[in-house]
C-alpha positions in Angstrom: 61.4 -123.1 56.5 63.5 -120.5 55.3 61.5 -117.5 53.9 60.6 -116.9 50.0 61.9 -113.2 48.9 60.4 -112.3 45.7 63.5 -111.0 42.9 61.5 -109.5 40.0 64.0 -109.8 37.2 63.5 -108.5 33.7 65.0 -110.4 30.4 65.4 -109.9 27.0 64.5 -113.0 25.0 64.6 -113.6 21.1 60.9 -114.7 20.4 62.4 -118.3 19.2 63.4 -119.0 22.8 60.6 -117.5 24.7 58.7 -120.1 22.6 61.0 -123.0 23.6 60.9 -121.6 26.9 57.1 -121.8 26.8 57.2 -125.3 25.6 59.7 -126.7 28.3 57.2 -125.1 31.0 54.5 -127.3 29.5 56.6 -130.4 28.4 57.8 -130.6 31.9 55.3 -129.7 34.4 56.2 -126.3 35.9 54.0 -123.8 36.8 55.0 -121.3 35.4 58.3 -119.6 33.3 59.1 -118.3 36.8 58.8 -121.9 38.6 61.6 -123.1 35.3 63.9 -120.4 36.2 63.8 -120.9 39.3 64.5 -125.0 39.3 67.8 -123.5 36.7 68.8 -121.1 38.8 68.7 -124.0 41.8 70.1 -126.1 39.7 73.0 -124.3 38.6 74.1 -124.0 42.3 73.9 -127.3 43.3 76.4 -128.1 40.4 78.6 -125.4 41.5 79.5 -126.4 44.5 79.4 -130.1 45.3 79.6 -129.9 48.8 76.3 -131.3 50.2 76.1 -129.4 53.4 76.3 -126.2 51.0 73.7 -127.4 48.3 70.8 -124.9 48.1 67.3 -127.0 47.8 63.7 -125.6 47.3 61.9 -126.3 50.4 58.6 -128.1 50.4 55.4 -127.3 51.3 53.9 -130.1 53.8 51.0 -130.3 51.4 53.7 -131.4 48.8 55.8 -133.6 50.4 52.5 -135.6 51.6 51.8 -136.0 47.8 55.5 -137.0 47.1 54.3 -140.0 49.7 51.7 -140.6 48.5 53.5 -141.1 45.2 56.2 -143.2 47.0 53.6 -145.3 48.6 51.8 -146.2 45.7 55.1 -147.2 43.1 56.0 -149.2 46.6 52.6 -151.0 46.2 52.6 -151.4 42.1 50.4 -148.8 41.6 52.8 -147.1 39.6 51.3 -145.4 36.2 53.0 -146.6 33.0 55.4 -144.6 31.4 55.6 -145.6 27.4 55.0 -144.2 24.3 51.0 -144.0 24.5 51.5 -142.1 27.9 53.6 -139.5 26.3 51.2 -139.1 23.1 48.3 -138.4 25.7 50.3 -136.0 27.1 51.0 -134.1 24.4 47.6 -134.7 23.0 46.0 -133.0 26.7 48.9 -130.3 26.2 47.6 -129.1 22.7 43.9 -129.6 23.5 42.7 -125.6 24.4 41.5 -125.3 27.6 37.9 -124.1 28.5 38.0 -119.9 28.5 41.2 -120.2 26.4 
């Protein structure tokens, strides 16, 4: 596994899309700001240069690509979760709710 340096890197962002920024963390499951840019930043280099023995992916933890299985397995089985309208509106709903020591 190729070792993870850590870039500290500084930006300037209008409070409007720090917010948005914020929101997109949530809406989409990262971690963290850092985890976002970092998926972008992979991102952006994978479209840059199409070549597929020159694409740059984020390496896995075994932990996590045993839960990706696990995943796999289950949609494989039908035990797939429901993606509709009502799944969204409980996610928003949990994403609102404050958290315990907020």
């Amino acid at each position: 596994m190729e070792e993870t340096v850590i870039l500290p890197v500084s930006m300037r962002l209008p409070e409007s899309v720090r917010a948005a920024v914020q929101r997109r963390v949530a809406s989409a499951g990262f971690a963290s700001p850092d985890d976002y840019v970092q998926a972008l930043v992979l991102a952006d280099l994978d479209r840059a240069d199409p070549e597929p023995e020159s694409k740059v992916y984020l390496e896995l933890s075994p932990e996590t690509l045993a839960k990706i299985q696990v995943g796999l397995d289950q949609i494989a089985a039908g035990q797939g979760i429901k993606v509709d309208e009502a799944f969204w509106e409980a996610k928003h709903r949990r994403i609102r709710e404050p958290r315990n020591g907020a």
